[in-house]
N, C-alpha and C positions, 0 to 999 in steps of 0.2 A: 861147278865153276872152280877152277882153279885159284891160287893165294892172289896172283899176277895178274889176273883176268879180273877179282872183286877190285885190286885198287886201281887198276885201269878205266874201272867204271867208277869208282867213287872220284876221281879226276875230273870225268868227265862231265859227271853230277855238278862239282865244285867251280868248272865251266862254264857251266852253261846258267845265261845271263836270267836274273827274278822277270825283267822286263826288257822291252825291245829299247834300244839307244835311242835319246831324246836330244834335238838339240837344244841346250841352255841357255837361258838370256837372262841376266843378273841385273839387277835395277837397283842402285846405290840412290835411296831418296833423301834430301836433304835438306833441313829445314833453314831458312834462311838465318843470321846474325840477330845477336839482339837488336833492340830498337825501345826508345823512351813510351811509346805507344805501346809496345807489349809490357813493360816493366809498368806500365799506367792501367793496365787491363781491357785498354778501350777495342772497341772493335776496329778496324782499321782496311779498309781496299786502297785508299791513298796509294800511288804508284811513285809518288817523291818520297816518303817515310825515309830517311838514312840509318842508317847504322851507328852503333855509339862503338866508340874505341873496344870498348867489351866485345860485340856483336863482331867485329874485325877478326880480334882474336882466336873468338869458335870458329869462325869460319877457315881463320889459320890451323888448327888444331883438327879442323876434318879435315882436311888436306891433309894436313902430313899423314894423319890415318889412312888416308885413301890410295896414299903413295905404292903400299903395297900390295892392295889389291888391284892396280894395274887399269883401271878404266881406259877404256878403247874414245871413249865419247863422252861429252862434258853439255848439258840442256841446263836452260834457265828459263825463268818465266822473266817477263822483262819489264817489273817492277824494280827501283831502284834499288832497294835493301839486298834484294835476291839478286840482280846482277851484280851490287858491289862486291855479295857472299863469292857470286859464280866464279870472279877475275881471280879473287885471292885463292881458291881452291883451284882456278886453271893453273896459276901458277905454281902450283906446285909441283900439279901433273904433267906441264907442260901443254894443256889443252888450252884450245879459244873457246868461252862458252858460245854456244850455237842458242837464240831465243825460241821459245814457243810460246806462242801468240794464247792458247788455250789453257795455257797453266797459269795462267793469274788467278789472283786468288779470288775466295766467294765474294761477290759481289754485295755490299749490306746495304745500301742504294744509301737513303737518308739519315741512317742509325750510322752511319761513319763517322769516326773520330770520336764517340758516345760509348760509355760504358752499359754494360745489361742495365743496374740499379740505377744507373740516370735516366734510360729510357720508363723503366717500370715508375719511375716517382714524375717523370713531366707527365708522363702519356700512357696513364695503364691501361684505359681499354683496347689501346692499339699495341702494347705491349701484352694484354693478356687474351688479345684476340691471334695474336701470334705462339706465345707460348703454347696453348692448347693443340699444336702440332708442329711442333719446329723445326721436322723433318719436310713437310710439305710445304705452311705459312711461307709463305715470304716479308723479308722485311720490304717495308714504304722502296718500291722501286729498285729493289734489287734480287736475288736470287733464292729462292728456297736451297734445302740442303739436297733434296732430289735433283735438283737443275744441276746442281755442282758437281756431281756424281755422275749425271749420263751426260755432260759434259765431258769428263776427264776419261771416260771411258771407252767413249770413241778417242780419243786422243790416244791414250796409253796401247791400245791394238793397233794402231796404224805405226806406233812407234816400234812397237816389238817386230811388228813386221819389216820395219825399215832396218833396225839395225839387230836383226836375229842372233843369235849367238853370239854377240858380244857383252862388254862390260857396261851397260849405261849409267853416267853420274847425272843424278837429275834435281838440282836446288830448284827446290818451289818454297811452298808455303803449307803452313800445319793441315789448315784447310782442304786442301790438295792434296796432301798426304794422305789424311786423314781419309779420303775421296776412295786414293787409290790401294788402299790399305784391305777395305772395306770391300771393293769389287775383289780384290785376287784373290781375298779370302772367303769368297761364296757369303760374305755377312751379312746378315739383313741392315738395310740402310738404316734402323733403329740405333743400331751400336756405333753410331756415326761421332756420338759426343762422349763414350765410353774410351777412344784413342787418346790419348796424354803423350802429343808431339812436341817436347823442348827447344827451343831455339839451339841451333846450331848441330839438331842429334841429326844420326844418322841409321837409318832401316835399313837392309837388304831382303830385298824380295828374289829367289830362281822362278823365272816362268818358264814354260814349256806348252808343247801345243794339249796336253793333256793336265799338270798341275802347275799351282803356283806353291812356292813355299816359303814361308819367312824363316831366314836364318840371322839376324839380328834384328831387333827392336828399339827402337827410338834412343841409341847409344850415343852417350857425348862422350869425345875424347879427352 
């Protein structure tokens, strides 16, 4: 083999692709604004809960973050804190948020507006008959943390599918997050309450029909 011949092949080597081209779909997830309920620690699905002038601000401050990375598409879950988050982040982008019915957040049925140590000191054997599996139990009338998960799951595939290859901004809730975090990463629904989502952060997920992969984690601006 000639000198011309080895680097004609090592070119060619240096060409040719590790894997076949994937198309990419980028998922900007977004936790909603603060709120006096979360700075209270209470549990909270109330769909009125507002946003406190603080909670305004992050929600300003991912936006302008977001500015750069160019979202094609703007999803909210259509709880009032999370669509007042969605408008102040559409305007940035210049998008309308668009609602999805299925990203609301977990459901705590009658533990709503209730902190964990309030429920464990009125009612512990209904609190400690939940703790003993708090991925499965469900609270008094509302959702286990499994439900929430093959919940959001079908959701999130039929999204990907909807808008393939683009940018999705998608403000929900920690819960939610926390949900879809958990399926793209192959995680056992155990490490469900191991995610530490802060108000106003923001995730990036790449999926593809073969991996998903986080390239940022729960960042506030």
């Amino acid at each position: 083999m000639t000198e011309s011949d080895s680097k004609e092949a090592s070119v060619n080597v240096k060409a040719e692709p590790l894997h076949p081209e994937e198309v990419v779909t980028s998922v900007y997830l977004i936790r909603h604004g603060h709120t006096e309920a979360t700075e209270q620690g209470k549990l909270y699905t109330d769909p009125e809960v507002a946003l406190t002038e603080s909670g305004r601000l992050q929600a300003s401050k991912a936006g302008s973050w977001l500015i750069a990375e160019k979202p094609q598409v703007l999803l909210s879950s259509t709880s009032k804190r999370v669509w007042a988050s969605a408008e102040i982040i559409g305007e940035a982008l210049g998008l309308a948020p668009n609602a999805v019915q299925d990203l609301n957040e977990w459901n705590v049925g009658s533990w709503d507006g209730h902190k964990y140590v309030d429920i464990k000191a009125t009612d512990p054997e209904l609190y400690k008959a939940w703790s003993l599996d708090p991925i499965k139990n469900r609270p008094p009338g509302g959702e286990s943390i499994a439900d929430v998960v093959e919940r959001v799951e079908g959701r999130l595939e039929h999204l990907l599918n909807e808008h393939s290859g683009k940018k999705i901004a998608l403000v929900s809730h920690a819960g939610i997050i926390r949900a879809l975090i958990v399926r793209a990463l192959g995680m056992p629904v155990d490490n469900f309450w191991r995610v530490n989502i802060p108000t106003g952060s923001i995730t990036k997920i790449d999926f593809s029909a073969n991996f998903a992969t986080m390239q940022v984690m729960a960042y506030r601006p």
